[in-house]
C-alpha positions as CSV (number, residue, x, y, z in Angstrom):
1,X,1.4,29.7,41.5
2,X,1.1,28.3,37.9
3,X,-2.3,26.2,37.1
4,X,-3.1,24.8,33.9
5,X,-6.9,24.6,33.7
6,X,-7.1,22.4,30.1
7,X,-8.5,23.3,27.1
8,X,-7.0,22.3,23.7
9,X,-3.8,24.1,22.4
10,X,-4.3,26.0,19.1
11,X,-2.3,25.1,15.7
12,X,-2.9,27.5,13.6
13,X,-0.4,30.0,13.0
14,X,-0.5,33.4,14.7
15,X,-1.4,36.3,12.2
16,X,-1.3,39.8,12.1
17,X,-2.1,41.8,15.6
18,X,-1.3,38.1,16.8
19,X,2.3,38.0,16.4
20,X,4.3,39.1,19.1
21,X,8.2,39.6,18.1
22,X,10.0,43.0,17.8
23,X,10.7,41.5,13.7
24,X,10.6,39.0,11.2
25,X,12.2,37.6,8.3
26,X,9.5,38.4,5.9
27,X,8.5,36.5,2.6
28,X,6.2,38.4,-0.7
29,X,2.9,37.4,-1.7
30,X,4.5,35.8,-4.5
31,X,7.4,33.8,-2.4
32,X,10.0,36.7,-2.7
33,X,12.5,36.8,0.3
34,X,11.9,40.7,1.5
35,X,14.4,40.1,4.1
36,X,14.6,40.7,8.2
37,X,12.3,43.9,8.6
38,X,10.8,45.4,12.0
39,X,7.1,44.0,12.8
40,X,5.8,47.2,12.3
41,X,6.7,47.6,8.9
42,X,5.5,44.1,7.9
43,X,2.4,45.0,8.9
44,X,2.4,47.8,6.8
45,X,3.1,46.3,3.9
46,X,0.4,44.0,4.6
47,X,-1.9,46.2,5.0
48,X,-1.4,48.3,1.3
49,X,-1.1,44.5,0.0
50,X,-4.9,44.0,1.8
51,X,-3.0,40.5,2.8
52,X,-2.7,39.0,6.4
53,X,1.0,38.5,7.6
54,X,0.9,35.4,8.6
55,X,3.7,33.3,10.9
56,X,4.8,29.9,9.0
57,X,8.0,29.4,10.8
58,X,7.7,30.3,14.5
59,X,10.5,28.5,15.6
60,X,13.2,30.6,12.9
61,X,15.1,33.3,15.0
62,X,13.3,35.5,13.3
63,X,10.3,34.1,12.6
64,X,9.0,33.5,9.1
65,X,6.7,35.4,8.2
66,X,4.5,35.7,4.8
67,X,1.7,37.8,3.0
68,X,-1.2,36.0,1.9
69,X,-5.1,35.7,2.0
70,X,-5.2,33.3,4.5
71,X,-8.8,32.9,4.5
72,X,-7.9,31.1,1.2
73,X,-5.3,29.8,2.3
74,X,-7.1,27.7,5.0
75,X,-9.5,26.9,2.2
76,X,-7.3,25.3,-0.2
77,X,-5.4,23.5,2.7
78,X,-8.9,22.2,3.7
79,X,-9.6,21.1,0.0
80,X,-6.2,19.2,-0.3
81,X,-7.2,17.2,3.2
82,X,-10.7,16.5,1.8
83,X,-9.0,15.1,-1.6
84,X,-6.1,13.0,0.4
85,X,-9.1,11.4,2.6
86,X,-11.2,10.5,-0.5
87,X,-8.2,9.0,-2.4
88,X,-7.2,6.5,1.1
89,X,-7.2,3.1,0.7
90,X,-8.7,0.9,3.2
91,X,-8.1,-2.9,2.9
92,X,-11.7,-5.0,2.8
93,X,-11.9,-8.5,3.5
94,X,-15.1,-9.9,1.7
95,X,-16.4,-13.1,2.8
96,X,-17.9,-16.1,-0.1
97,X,-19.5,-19.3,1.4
98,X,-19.2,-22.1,-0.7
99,X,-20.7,-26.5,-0.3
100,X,-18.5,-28.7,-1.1
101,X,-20.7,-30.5,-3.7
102,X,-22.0,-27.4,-5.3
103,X,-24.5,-26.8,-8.2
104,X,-22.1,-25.9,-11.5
105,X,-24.8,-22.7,-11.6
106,X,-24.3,-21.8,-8.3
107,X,-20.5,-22.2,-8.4
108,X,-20.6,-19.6,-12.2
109,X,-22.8,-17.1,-10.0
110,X,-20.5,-16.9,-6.3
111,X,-17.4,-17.4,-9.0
112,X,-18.5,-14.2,-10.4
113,X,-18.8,-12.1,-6.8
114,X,-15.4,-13.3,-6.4
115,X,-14.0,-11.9,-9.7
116,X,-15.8,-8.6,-8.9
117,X,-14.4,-8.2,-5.3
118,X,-10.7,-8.9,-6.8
119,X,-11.6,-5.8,-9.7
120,X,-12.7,-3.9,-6.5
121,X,-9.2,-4.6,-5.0
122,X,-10.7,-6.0,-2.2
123,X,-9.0,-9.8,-0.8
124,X,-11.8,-12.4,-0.4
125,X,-11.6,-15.2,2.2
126,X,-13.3,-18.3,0.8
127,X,-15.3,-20.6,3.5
128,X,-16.4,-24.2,2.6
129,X,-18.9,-25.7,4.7
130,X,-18.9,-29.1,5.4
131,X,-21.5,-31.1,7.1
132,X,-22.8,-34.2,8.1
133,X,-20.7,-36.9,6.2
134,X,-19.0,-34.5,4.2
135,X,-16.8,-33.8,6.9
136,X,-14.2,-37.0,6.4
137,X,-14.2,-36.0,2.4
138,X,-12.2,-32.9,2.9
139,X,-10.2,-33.0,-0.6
140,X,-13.3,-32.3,-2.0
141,X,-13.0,-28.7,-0.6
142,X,-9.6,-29.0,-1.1
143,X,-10.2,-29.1,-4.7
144,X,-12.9,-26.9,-5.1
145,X,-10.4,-23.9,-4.0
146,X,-8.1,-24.7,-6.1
147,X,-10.6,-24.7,-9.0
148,X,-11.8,-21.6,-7.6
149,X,-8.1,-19.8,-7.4
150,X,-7.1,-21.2,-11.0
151,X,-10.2,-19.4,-12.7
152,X,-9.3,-16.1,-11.0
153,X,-5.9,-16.1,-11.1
154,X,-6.0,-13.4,-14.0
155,X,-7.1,-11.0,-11.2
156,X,-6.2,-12.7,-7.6
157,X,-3.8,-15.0,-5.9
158,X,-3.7,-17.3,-3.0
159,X,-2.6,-15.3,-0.4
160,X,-3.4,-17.7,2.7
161,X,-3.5,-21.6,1.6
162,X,-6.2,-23.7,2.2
163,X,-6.7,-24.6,5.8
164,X,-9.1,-26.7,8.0
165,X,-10.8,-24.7,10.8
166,X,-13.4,-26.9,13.1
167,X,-16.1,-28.0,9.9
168,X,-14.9,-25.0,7.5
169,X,-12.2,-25.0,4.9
170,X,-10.8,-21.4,4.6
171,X,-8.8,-20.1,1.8
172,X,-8.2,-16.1,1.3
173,X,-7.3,-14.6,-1.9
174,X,-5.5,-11.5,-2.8
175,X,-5.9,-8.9,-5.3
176,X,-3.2,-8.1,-8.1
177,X,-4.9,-4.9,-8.6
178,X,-4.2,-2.1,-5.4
179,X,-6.9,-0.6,-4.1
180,X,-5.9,2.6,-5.0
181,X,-5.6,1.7,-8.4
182,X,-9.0,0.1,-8.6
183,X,-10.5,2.9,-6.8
184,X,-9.2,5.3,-10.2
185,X,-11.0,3.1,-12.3
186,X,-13.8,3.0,-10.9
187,X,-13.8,7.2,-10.5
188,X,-13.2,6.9,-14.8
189,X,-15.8,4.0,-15.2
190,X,-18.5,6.7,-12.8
191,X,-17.2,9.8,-15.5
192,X,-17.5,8.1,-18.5
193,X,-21.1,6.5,-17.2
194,X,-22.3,10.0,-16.6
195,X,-20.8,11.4,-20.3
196,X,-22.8,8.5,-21.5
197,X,-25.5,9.6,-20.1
198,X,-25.7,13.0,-21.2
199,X,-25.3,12.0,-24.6
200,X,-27.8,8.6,-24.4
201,X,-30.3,9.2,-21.2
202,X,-32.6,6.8,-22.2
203,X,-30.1,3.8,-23.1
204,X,-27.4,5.4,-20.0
205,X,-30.6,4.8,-17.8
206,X,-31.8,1.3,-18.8
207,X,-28.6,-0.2,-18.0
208,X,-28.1,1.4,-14.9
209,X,-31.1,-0.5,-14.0
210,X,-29.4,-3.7,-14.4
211,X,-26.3,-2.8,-12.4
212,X,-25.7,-3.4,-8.6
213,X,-24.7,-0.2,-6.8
214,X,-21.5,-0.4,-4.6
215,X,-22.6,-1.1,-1.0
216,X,-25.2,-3.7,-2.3
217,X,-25.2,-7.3,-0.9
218,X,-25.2,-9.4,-4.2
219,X,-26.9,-12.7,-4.1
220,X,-24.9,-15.5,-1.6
221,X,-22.1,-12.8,-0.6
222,X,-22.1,-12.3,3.1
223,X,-19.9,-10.5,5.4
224,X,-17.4,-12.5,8.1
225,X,-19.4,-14.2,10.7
226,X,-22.5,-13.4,9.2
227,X,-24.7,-17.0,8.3
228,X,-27.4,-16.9,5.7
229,X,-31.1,-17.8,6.3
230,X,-30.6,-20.6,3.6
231,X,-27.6,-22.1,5.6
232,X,-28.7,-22.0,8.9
233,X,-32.4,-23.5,8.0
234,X,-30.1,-26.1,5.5
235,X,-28.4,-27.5,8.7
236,X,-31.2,-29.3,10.8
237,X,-32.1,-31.1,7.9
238,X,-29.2,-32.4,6.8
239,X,-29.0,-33.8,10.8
240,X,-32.4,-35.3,11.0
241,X,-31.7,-37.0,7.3
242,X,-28.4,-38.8,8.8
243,X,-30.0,-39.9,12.1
């Protein structure tokens, strides 16, 4: 009686001493069709090659089989994984809270997150908080987003209109740029920083002080569902000032 007892089924391609057919249709180290020889003779020719034969078309009737060094061949198909996993694109949704009456400062500064997130290819949702009062003006957040996406539309549009949710105005913006595309950039940007460097290392190294690595929280960007301290200590006093 049959039993399977588990264990996971191997992909990789039989080689050598491995392959178990009486012959194969056999390809050169240099992708030369040698034609339909007998098993024994491909591993001959292996052998005074110093290749592996190795089985990339088990299904053919023959089989396919070629010569090559496929210890570097599993390298290089390693490498090329690596490099499509480094080059993926994941879409980010970054978060900016705004007030409705905000400081014109404080506007220029969270204004200037946005504009980076939309260079990073990244799509931003904008929140306005309302409280207290605030809450029956709300074409004052109304028009700050639309402030907000006619200063970036260089780099963004809206990609979800403004909407009331519970106290909150939401608005998202997307990117123009792909994130592929900004992600190419940036790898140039990081190359030409570090030629710069070579050639300048005290001048490269005084303005890499001033810049904010990627992965840093810049000042009033927060992540969704995330409330600063500012905010949440803000709110109590706002209610004890209108009772």
């Amino acid at each position: 009686m049959w039993c399977y007892r588990g264990g996971s089924i191997s992909t990789e391609p039989r080689i050598n001493d491995r392959i178990r057919v009486p012959e194969v249709r056999l390809v050169g180290p240099s992708g030369e069709q040698v034609g339909i020889v007998p098993l024994a003779k491909a591993l001959e020719l292996a052998q005074e090659y110093d290749l592996d034969l190795v089985e990339v078309a088990a299904s053919a009737r023959p089989p396919v089989c070629k010569l090559m060094d496929y210890g570097k061949f599993k390298y290089e198909s390693a490498m090329k994984a690596r490099e499509a996993r480094k080059n993926q694109a994941h879409t980010v949704i970054k978060e900016m809270k705004l007030r409705p009456k905000i400081d014109p400062h404080d506007y220029d500064t969270k204004k200037g997150h946005v504009v980076r997130f939309l260079k990073q290819g990244d799509k931003v949702k904008i929140t306005i908080m309302f409280r207290g009062r605030e809450q029956s003006r709300p074409e004052l957040g109304y028009r700050l987003l639309q402030r907000l996406a006619s200063d970036v539309e260089d780099l963004g549009f809206v990609e979800s209109n403004p909407k009331q949710d519970g106290r909150n105005m939401i608005m998202v913006l997307g990117p123009h740029k792909k994130k592929t595309e900004a992600m190419a950039e940036a790898r140039e940007a990081q190359a030409a920083r570090k030629a710069e460097a070579k050639a300048n290392p005290g001048r490269s190294q005084n303005a890499a002080d001033g810049e904010i690595t990627e992965g840093e929280t810049a000042e009033g960007e927060t992540s969704e569902g995330e409330t600063s301290e500012a905010e949440t200590a803000e709110a109590p006093a706002e209610a004890s000032a209108e009772a």
